[in-house]
C-alpha positions in Angstrom: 6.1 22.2 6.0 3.6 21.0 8.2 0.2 22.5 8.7 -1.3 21.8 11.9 -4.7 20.2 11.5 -7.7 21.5 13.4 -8.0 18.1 15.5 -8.3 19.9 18.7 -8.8 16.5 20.3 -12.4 17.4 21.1 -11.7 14.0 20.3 -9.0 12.5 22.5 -6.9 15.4 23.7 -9.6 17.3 26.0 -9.7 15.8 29.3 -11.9 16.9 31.6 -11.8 15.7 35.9 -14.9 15.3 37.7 -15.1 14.3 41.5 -19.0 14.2 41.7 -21.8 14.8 39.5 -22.5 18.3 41.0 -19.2 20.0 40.8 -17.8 21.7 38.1 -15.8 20.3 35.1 -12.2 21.4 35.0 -10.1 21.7 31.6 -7.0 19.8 31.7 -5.0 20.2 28.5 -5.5 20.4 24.7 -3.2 18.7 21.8 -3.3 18.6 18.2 -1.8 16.5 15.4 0.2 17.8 12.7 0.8 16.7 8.7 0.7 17.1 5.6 -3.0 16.1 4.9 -6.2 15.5 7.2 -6.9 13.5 9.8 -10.8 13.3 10.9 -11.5 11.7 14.7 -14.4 9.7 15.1 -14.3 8.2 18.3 -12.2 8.7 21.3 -12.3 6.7 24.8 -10.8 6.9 28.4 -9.3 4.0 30.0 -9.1 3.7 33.6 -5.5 4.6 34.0 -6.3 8.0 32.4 -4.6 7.2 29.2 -6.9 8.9 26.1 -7.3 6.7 22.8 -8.8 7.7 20.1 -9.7 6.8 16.4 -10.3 8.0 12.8 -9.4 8.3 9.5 -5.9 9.8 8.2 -4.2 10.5 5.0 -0.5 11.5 3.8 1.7 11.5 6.6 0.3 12.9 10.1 2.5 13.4 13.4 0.7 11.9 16.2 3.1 13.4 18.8 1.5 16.5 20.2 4.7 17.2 22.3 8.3 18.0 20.2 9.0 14.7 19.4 8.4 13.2 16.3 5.9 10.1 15.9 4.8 10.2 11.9 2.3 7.7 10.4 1.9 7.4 6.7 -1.1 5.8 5.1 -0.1 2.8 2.5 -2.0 4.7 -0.4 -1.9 8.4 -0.3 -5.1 9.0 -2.4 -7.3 7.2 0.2 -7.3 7.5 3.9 -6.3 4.7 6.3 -7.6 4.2 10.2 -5.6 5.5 12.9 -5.7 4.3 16.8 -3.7 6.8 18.8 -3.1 6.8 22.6 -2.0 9.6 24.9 -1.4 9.6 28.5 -3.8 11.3 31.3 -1.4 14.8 30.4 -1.7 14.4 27.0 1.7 13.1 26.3 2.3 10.9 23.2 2.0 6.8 24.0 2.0 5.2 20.8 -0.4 5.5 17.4 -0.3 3.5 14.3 -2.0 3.4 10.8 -4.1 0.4 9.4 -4.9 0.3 5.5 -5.0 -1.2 2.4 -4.5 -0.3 -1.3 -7.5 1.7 -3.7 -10.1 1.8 -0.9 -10.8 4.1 2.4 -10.5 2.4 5.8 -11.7 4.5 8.4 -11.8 3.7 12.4 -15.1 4.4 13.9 -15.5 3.3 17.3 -12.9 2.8 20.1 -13.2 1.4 23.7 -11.6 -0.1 26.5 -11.9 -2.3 29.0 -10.8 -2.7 32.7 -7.5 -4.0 31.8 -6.8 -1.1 29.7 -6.8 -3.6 26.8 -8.3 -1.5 23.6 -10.5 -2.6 21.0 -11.3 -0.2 17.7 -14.1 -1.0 15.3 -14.2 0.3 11.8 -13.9 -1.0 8.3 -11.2 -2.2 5.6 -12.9 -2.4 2.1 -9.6 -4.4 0.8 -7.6 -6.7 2.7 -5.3 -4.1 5.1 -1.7 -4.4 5.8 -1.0 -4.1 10.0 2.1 -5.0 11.8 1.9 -4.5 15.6 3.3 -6.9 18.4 1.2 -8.3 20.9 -1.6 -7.5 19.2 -4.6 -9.3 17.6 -6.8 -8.2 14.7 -10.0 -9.5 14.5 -11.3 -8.9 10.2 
């Protein structure tokens, strides 16, 4: 059974809207992830289309689909913790997320930005050589 991890996307899933400096800030939505372990957010980022990335440290199995669908990520070693990226659109509706991670070691995801293109780029660290499969992607070690 799933327990529903206090992620409250203070992190990536509060979006606020702002037309000018002096008006107020709206609340948008809120989203959490659910699994069978933790999951701690340490960064999260806006890109200009609205979408909401964000990244962190994960262990076990976590469901990075706020909505009803399903979208599970499982770290490669379940004693340590792997990074997560995760993206959500501007209504908080799942994009995509994936785990990066290695064997005997903590990896953890600390920063994440984009740029204008909405291309993303996450720093963090890998203590032993991680294993990552994503298309059209590049990672820089």
């Amino acid at each position: 059974m799933k327990k529903q991890i206090l992620f409250f996307l203070t992190l990536a899933a509060i979006s606020f809207t702002t037309r000018s400096q002096s008006q107020p800030l709206y609340f948008q939505w809120a989203a959490a992830f659910q699994g069978n372990s933790t999951s701690t957010p340490r960064s999260l980022a806006v890109c200009p289309n609205g979408d909401v990335l964000s990244t962190g440290s994960f262990s076990d199995t976590v469901d990075f689909d706020p909505g009803p669908g399903i979208a599970e990520v499982t770290t490669i070693d379940y004693q340590f913790g792997d990074l997560f990226v995760a993206r959500l659109d501007a209504s908080g509706n799942y994009v995509n997320a994936f785990g990066i991670g290695g064997i005997d070691e903590q990896d953890e995801g600390n920063n994440i930005l984009t740029d204008a293109q909405n291309n993303v780029y996450s720093a963090g660290f890998f203590i032993t050589r991680p294993t990552l499969t994503l298309p059209h992607s590049t990672l820089l070690t």
